[in-house]
N, C-alpha and C positions, 0 to 999 in steps of 0.2 A: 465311971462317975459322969462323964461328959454326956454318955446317951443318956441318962440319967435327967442331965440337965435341958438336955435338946426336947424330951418329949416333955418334960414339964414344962418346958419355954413354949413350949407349940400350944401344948393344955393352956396355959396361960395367958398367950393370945388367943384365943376365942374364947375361953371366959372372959376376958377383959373386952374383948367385942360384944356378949351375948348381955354381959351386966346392963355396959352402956345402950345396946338397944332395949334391953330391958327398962331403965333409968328412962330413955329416951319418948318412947313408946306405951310401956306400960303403967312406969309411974308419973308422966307426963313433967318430967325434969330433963328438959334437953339438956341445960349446962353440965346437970352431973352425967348424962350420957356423953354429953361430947369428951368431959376430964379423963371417962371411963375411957370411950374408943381412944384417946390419946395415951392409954396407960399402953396399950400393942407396942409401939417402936420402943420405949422403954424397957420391956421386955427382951427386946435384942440385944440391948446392950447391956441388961444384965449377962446374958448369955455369950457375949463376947467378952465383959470382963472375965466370966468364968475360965472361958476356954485358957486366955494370955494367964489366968492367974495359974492355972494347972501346968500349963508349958513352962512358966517361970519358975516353977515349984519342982523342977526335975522330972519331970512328967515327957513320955516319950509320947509322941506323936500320932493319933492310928487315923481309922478312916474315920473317925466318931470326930476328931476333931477338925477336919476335910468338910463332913457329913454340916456341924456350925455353921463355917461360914458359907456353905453353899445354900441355906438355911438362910441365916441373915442378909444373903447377896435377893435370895427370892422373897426373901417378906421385906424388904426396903420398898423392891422396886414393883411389885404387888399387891403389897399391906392397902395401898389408898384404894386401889381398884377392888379389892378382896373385901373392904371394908364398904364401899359404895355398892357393890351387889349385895351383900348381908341386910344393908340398911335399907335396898332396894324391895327385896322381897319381902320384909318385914312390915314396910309401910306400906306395900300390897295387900297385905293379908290382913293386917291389924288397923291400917287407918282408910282402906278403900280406894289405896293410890293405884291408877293403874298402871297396869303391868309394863315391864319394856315390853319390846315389841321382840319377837324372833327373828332373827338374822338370817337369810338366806342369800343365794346367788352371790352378786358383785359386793352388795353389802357385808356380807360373811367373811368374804377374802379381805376386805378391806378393812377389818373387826384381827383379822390373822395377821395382816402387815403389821397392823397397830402394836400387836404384843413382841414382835421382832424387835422393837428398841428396848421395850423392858426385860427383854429377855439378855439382849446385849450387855444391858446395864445390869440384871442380877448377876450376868457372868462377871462382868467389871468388879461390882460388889466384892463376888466372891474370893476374885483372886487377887485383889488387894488385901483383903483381909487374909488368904494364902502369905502371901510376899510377905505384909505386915508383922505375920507370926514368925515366918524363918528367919527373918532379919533380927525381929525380935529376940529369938532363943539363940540365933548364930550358933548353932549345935548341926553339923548336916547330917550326924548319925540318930538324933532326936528327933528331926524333921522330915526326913526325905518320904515319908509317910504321906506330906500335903503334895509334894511335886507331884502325884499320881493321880491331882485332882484336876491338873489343869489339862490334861486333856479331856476327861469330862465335862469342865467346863465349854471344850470348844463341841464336844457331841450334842451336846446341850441346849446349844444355839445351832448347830448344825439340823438338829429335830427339829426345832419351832420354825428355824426358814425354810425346809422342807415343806412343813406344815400349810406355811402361806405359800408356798406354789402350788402345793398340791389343791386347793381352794381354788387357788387363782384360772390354773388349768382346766378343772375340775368339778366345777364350783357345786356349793350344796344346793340340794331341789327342796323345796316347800315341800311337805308331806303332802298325798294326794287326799284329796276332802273326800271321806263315805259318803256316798248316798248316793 
């Protein structure tokens, strides 16, 4: 039931983002677009009542409900930024805004650091709302299903700082112009 609820919650963040760009964009109602893109964090927290109400309800623990909060730890600390390139590309395309620009070289690495705190912070996220559940159910044979999350969550962040040195090192080239 929980994946259930995860990929409807996911579904329902980006219809709740595509409404509101639609609202925004198409039918030239920013306010009902902005109510719309603000329905997204709402959506997580339905999905976290879910989860505590399933745990509370004798519900034994798997990776599905791991799979949640590491889910709500990435669209907390994402969701604005996820939501700002959606709105960016749309109002490229539909209202003649132009484009961001491509990131290359030091710029790029420096675009890679930037996601290392949000990355931090969905781990944070994540395993608060970990901790949150097993305190919550104080069951360790119901739970011990999430402790196998938190070192994912450190692989997690161990990939995205990789990521920014490997940049760093590394850095990405401009493609080279034909002609």
């Amino acid at each position: 039931m929980i994946l259930a609820a995860i990929i409807a919650c996911e579904v329902g963040f980006w219809v709740a983002i595509i409404a509101g760009l639609v609202a925004r964009y198409g039918l030239n109602r920013p306010r009902l677009g902005a109510m719309l893109l603000l329905a997204a964090p709402l959506i997580d927290l339905i999905l976290l009542l879910l989860v505590a109400v399933d745990l509370l309800r004798g519900g034994t623990a798997s990776w599905h409900h791991g799979l949640a909060a590491l889910y709500i730890g990435i669209s907390v600390a994402y969701g604005h930024r996820m939501i700002a390139w959606a709105d960016a590309k749309v109002a490229t395309r539909f209202r003649g805004a132009a484009p961001r620009p491509a990131l290359y070289g030091s710029a790029y690495a420096i675009a890679c650091w930037k996601d290392v705190p949000r990355t931090l912070l969905a781990a944070a996220i994540a395993a608060a709302i970990l901790g949150g559940l097993i305190l919550l159910v104080d069951n360790a044979e119901r739970t011990s299903e999430l402790l196998g999350f938190f070192p994912i969550l450190g692989v997690i962040v161990g990939i995205d700082l990789l990521w920014a040195i490997s940049y760093s090192v590394w850095p990405k080239r401009a493609p080279v112009a034909a002609g």
